[in-house]
MARFI-75384 format. One record per residue (C-alpha): x, y, z. Coordinates in pm, whole numbers, plus 50000, padded with zeros to 5 digits. Example, Ala and Ser with C-alpha at 12.3 -4.5 7.8 and 13.67 -1.06 7.14 Angstrom:
MARFI-75384
- xx;yy;zz
- 51230;49550;50780
- 51367;49894;50714
END
This chain:
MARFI-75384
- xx;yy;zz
- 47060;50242;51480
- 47312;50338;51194
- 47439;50662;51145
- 47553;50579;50782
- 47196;50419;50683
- 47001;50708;50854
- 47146;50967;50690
- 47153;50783;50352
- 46750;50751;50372
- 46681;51100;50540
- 46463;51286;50286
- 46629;51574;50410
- 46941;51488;50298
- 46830;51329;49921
- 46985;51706;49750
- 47272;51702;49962
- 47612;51638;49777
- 47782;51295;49862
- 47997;51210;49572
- 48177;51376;49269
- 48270;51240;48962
- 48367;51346;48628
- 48284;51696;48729
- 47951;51604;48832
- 47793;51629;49231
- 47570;51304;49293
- 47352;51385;49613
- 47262;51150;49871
- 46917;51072;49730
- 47051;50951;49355
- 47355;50735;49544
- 47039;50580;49792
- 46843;50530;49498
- 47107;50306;49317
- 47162;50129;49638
- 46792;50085;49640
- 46792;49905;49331
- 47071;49694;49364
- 47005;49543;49696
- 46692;49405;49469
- 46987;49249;49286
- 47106;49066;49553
- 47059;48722;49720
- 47065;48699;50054
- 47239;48609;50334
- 47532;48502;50061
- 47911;48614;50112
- 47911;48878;49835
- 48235;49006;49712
- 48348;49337;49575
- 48663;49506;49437
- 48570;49836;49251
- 48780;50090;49093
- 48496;50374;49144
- 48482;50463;49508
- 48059;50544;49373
- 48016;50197;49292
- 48155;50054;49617
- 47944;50285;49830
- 47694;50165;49637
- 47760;49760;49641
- 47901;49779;50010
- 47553;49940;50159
- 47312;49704;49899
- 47516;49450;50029
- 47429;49518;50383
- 47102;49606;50326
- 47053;49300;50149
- 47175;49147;50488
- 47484;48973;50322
- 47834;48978;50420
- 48080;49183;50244
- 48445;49020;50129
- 48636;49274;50062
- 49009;49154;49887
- 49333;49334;49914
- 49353;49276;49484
- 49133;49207;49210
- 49422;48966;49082
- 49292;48647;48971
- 49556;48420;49175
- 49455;48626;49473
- 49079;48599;49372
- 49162;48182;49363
- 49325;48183;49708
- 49032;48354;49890
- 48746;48150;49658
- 48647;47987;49932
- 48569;48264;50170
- 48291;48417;49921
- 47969;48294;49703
- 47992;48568;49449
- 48213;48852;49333
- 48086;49236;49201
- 48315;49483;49048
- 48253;49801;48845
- 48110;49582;48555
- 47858;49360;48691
- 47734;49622;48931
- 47647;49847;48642
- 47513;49519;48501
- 47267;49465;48753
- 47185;49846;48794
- 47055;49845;48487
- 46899;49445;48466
- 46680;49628;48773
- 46583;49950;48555
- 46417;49671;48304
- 46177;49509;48633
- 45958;49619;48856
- 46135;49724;49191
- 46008;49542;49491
- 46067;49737;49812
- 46386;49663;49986
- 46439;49575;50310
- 46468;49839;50630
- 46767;50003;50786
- 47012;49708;50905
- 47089;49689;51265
- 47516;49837;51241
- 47617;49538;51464
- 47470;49279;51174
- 47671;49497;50868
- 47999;49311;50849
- 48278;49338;50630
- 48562;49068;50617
- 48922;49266;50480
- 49220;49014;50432
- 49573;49067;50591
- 49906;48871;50533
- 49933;48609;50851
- 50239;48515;50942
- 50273;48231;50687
- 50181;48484;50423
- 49832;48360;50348
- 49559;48571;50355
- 49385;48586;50688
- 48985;48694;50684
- 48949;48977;50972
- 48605;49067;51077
- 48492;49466;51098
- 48103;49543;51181
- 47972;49877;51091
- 47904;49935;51456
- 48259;49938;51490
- 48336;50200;51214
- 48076;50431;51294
- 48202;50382;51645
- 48550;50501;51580
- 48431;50764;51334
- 48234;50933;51602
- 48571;50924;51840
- 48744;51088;51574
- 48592;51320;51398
- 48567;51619;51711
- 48955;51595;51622
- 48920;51684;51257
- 48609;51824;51176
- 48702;52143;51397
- 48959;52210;51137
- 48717;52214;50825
- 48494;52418;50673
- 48182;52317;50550
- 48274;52294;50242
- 48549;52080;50265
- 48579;51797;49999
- 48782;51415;50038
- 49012;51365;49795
- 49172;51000;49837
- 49511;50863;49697
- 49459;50540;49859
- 49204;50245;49813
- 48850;50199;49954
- 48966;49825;49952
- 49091;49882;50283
- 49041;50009;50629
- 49167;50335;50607
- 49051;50460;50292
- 48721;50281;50344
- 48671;50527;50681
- 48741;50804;50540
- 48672;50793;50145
- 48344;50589;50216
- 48160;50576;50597
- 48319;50916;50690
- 48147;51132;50423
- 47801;50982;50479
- 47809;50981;50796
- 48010;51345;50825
- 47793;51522;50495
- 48129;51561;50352
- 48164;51547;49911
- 48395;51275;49851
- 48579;51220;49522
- 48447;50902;49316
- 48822;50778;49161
- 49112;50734;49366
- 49416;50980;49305
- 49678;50734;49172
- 49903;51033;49098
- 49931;51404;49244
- 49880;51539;48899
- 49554;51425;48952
- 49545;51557;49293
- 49639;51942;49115
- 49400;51901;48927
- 49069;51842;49177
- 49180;51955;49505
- 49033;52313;49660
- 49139;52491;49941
- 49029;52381;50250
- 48996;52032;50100
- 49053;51689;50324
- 49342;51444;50175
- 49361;51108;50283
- 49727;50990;50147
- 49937;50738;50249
- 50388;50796;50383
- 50481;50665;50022
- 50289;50946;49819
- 50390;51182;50093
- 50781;51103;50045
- 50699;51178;49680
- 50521;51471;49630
- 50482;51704;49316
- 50665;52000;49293
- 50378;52190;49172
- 50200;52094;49497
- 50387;52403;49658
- 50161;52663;49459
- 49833;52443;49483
- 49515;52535;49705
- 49609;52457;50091
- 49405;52166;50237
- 49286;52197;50579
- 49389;51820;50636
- 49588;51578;50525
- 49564;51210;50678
- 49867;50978;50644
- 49831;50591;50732
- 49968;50263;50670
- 50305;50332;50828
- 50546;50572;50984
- 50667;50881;50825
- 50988;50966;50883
- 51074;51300;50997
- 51237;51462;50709
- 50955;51365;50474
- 50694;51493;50745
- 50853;51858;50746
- 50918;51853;50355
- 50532;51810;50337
- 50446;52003;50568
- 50683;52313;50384
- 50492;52182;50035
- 50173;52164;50127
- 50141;52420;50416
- 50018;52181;50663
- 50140;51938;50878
- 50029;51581;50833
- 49812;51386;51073
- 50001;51038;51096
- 49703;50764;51214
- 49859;50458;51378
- 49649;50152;51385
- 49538;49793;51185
- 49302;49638;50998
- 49207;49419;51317
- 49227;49738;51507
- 49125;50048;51283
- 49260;50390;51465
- 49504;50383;51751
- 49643;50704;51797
- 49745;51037;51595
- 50038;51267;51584
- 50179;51552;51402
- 50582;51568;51391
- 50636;51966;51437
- 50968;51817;51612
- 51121;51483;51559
- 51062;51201;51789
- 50667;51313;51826
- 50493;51073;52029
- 50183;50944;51971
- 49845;51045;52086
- 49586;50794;52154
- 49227;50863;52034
- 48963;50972;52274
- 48807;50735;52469
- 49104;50477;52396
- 49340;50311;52679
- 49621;50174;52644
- 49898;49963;52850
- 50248;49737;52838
- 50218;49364;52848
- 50485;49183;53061
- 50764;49216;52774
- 50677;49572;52678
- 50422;49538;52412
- 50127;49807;52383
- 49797;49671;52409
- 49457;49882;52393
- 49104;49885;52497
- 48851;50125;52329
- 48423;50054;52142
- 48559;50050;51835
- 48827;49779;51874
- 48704;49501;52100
- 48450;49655;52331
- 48586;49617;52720
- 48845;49384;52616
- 49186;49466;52570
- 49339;49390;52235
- 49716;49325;52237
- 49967;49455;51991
- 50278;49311;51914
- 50419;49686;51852
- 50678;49741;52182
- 50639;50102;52365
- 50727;50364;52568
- 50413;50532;52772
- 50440;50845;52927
- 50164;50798;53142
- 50160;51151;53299
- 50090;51327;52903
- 49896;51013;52764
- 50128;50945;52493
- 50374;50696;52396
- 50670;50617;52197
- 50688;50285;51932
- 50947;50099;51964
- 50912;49825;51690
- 50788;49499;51643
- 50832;49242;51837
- 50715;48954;51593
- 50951;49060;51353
- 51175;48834;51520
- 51388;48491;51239
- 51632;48245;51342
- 51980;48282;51228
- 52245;48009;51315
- 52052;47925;51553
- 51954;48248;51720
- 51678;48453;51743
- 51735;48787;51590
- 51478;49080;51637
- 51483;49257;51281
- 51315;49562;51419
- 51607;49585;51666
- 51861;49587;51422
- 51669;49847;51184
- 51630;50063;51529
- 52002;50031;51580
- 52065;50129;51189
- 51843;50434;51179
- 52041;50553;51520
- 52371;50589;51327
- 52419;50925;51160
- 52496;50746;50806
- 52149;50579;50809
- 51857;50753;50700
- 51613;50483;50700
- 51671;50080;50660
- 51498;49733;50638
- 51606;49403;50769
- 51537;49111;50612
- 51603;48788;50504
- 51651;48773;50070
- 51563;48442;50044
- 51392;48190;50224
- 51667;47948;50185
- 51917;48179;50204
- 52018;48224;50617
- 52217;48569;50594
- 52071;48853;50719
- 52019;49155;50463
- 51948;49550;50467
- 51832;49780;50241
- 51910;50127;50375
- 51872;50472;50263
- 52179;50678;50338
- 52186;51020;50499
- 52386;51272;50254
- 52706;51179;50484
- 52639;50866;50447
- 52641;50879;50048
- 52946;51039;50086
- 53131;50775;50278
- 52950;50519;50051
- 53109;50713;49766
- 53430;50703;49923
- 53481;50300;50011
- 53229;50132;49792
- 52947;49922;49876
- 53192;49632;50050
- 53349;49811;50324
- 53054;50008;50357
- 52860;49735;50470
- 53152;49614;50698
- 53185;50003;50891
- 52815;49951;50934
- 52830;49616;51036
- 53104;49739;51295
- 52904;50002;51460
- 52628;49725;51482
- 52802;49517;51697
- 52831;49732;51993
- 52437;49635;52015
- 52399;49333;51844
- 52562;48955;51856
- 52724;48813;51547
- 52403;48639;51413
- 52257;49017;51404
- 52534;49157;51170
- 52395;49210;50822
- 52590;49022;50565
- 52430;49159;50282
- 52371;49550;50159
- 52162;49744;49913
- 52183;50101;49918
- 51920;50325;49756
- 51791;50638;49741
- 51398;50550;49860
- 51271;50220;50007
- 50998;50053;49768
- 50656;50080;49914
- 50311;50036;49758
- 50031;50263;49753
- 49920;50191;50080
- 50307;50286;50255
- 50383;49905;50277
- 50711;49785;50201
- 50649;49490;49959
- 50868;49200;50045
- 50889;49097;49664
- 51031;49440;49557
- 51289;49425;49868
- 51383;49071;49802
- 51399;49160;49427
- 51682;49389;49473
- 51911;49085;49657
- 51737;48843;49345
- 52033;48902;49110
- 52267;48597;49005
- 52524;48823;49029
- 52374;49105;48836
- 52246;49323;49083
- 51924;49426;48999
- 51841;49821;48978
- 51669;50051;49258
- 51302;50094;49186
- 51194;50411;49216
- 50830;50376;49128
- 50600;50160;49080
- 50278;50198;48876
- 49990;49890;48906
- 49716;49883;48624
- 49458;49765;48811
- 49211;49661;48475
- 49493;49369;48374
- 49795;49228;48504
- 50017;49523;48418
- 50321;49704;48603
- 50524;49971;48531
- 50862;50003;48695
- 51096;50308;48719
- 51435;50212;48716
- 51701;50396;48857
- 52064;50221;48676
- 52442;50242;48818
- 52747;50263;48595
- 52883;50060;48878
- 52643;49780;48823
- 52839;49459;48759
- 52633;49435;48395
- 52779;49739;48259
- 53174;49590;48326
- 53332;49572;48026
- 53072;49674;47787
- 53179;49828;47646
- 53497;49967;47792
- 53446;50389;47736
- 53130;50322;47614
- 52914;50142;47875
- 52578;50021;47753
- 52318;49717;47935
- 52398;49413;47737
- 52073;49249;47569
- 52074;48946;47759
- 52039;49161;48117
- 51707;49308;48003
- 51558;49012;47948
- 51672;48836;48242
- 51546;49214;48436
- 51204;49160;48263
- 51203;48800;48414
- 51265;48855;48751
- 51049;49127;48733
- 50788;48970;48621
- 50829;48725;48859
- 50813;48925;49151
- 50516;49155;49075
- 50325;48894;48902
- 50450;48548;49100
- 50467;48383;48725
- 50761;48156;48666
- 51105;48333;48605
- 51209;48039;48387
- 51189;48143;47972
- 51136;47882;47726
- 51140;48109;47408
- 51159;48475;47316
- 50956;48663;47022
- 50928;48974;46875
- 51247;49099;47064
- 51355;49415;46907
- 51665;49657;47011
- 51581;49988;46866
- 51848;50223;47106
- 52113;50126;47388
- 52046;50167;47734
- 52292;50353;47922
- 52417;50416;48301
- 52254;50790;48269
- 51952;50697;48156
- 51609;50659;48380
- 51444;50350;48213
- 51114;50277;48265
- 51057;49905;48243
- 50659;49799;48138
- 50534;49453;48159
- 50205;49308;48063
- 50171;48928;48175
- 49836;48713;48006
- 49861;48460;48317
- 49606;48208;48078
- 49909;48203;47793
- 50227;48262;48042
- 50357;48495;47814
- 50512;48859;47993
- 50527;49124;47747
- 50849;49373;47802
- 50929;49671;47682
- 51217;49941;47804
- 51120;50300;47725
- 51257;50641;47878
- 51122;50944;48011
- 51047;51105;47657
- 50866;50739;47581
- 51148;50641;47328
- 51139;50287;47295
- 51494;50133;47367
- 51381;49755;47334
- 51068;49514;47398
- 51005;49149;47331
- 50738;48840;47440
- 50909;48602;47699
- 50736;48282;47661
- 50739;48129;48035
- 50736;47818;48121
- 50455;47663;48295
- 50465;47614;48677
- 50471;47226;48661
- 50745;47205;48405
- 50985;47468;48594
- 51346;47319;48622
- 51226;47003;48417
- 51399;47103;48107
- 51796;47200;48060
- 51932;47477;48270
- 52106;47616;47955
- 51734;47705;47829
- 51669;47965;48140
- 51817;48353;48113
- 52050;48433;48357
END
């Protein structure tokens, strides 16, 4: 029997409060009803789709879906090159749109009954994570195994609750995480959860309550308002998708008076273990009822209901267990491993190694370029490390770092190139996108500025990038001398690459319109860079603006289609 469908249907719950939005309570009955009509909608037994900006509407399509006794495809993006990559793994697609559509096609009919409560084990869901080739690979969750890992967690975190404690979410239902928590959780839990995601803490400010339940992922929590310091205390705030570092766990912790609960897990695995980093180094709990153990070349693997019944599902995460306080230590991947002249070089070794020295706040390994066999790091410096940085330049930087490397690591190990910034790019679920670290090394000898946020519009293919410049940056040599300002031509070879990155259009420009230079760009200005691409006309619409929204420049780059890239002259690309 299902937990979530049982308590949607109880009578006894049809005034309880599920979902706000818009300053409005929905109760369980009026979200049961909808889902009620639109599983009338619905054929079944198809592969139905969804990707919904309203958390209301998902809750709604995911369980009509179910109940409908279809499969639910859940994708990572409602971008229509993603959409074409994964057409083959669904029959029809919902978002906000069409499910109002159909809400109110069934107000205009007759309602024939819907079906019963679905047997949990026969709800799936199918999410989509990168495989190692990069393309999307279908993983299989049952409601079974939700509810099952729901009901192992929540004696950990209900305790610390009141009753009245609401879910606010800054990260997407589209996934595991937020679809525990910001979906199943409050059903199943009778907890008020907020309809829109929080793409921003001002709209955090503006909702949460004291004793409220936040469900955030490291990125927002390395970021977090100043305000947030005189806000209402929540009673608990969830962090997954990736470590937190220590310093960002205790400046948290200081801002928003409680300590973060870090989750540890997968999409193929869902929960894993907790911790809370009162002191650095915390190790990491696992959940009740979950076992874990070492493989023969250290790597953790884990047996619990919710992941893959009484079989053990291996990890390639290596460990440390302290099998005396049930806990263990990560030690990094071990399939983060590339061949470099030949050898095999472990890139979570070498970021280990980095993060040991007392320069090295944080750092990524990677390699730039697929074609391109030198290793590279993007590392976030302590303040002594800024310091030396300041003092020998990026250049012998990376060769004192490369040094200390090589007491652990063979030649093919030792980073060849450097990036040094203040914050490592990650998305909004604490990723660290390969496009925006690769993006950094993607210059042509114009190195390409530090990001420092990064803003999706999920209704159209829309970006906007914060921009942190260097008066050391190569493009501001010599122009002009005294007076340094970012030459024309840079910004719209910036808006390019860019635009390729985020978008994966073509970098190549066969014409530019409407370009317009209405105020220079300087080394101390923060530039935020906003780009609109209309995939159907390949045409990326730039424009550079700064924090009080004056407009410095903005143009139409007319790209050239995939098929004709590098067919025409050289001489006719920007670089």
């Amino acid at each position: 029997m299902s937990v979530f469908f049982t308590n949607l249907g109880n009578p006894q719950n049809a005034h309880t409060g599920l979902c706000f939005e818009n300053d409005t309570t929905l109760s369980v009955g009026a979200i049961n009803a909808d889902i009620d009509r639109l599983t009338t909608q619905l054929d079944a037994g198809k592969r139905i789709s969804i990707y919904c900006q309203s958390t209301r509407l998902f809750m709604i399509a995911l369980a009509a879906v179910w109940r409908a006794g279809s499969t639910a495809i859940l994708p990572a993006t409602d971008k229509r090159g993603y959409l074409d990559e994964i057409g083959q793994q669904f029959d029809t697609h919902l978002d906000d749109a069409r499910i109002q559509q159909l809400l109110i096609a069934a107000n205009t009919k007759p309602v024939p009954a819907t079906p019963g409560i679905p047997p949990a084990t026969s709800c799936q869901a199918i999410f989509f994570t990168s495989g190692s080739s990069g393309t999307p690979k279908p993983v299989i969750k049952t409601l079974a195994q939700i509810e099952d890992e729901i009901t192992i967690q929540s004696p950990l975190w209900r305790p610390v609750m009141g009753d009245d404690a609401r879910i606010i979410g800054l990260v997407s239902h589209q996934h595991i995480y937020g679809l525990i928590f910001r979906v199943i959780w409050p059903v199943m839990t009778k907890q008020i959860t907020c309809a829109q995601q929080a793409q921003f803490w001002d709209m955090v400010l503006g909702e949460m309550q004291t004793g409220d339940m936040l469900v955030a992922s490291p990125a927002q929590l390395k970021n977090l308002h100043p305000d947030l310091a005189t806000a209402p205390r929540p009673a608990l705030v969830l962090s997954s998708g990736g470590p937190l570092d220590f310093a960002a766990a205790q400046s948290a912790t200081a801002m928003l008076g409680v300590c973060p609960t870090e989750i540890y897990g997968s999409t193929e695995t869902g929960g894993i273990a907790w911790r809370q980093q009162h002191q650095e180094n915390a190790p990491w709990h696992p959940l009740p009822q979950l076992e874990t153990g070492l493989n023969d070349v250290g790597c953790l693997r884990v047996r619990a209901p919710h992941i893959a019944g009484t079989d053990w599902y291996q990890t390639e995460d290596r460990a440390m267990l302290d099998r005396e306080k049930n806990c263990f230590v990560l030690k990094g991947r071990a399939d983060r491993v590339v061949k470099i002249g030949g050898k095999r070089v472990s890139l979570g070794a070498v970021e280990e190694h980095l993060r040991r020295n007392e320069l090295i706040e944080d750092a990524v390994a990677l390699l730039a370029r697929e074609d391109d066999p030198r290793l590279a790091v993007v590392a976030v410096l302590t303040p002594d490390g800024k310091a030396e940085l300041e003092k020998r330049g990026r250049f012998r930087m990376g060769r004192l770092l490369r040094r200390e490397l090589s007491k652990f690591e063979e030649d093919a190990a030792l980073p060849q190139r450097w990036r040094f910034v203040d914050r490592l790019p990650t998305d909004s679920q604490g990723k660290k996108p390969l496009h925006l670290l690769r993006a950094l090394f993607d210059d042509n000898g114009n190195a390409l500025p530090e990001v420092t946020e990064h803003m999706r519009n999920h209704e159209r293919d829309a970006v906007s990038l914060t921009l942190k410049l260097d008066g050391d940056m190569t493009c501001f040599k010599g122009h002009f001398p005294g007076q340094p300002i970012l030459p024309g031509v840079i910004q719209l070879h910036w808006a390019a690459l860019f635009g390729a990155s985020v978008f994966a259009s073509s970098r190549n420009v066969a014409e530019v319109s409407q370009l317009k230079f209405r105020k220079p760009i300087t080394p101390s200005d923060v530039i935020r860079l906003e780009l609109d691409f209309d995939a159907s006309a390949h045409r990326l619409k730039f424009s550079y603006r700064s924090d009080q929204d004056d407009l410095h420049s903005s143009g139409t780059l007319k790209l050239r289609v995939p098929q004709d890239d590098g067919a025409k002259d050289e001489g006719e690309k920007i670089a």
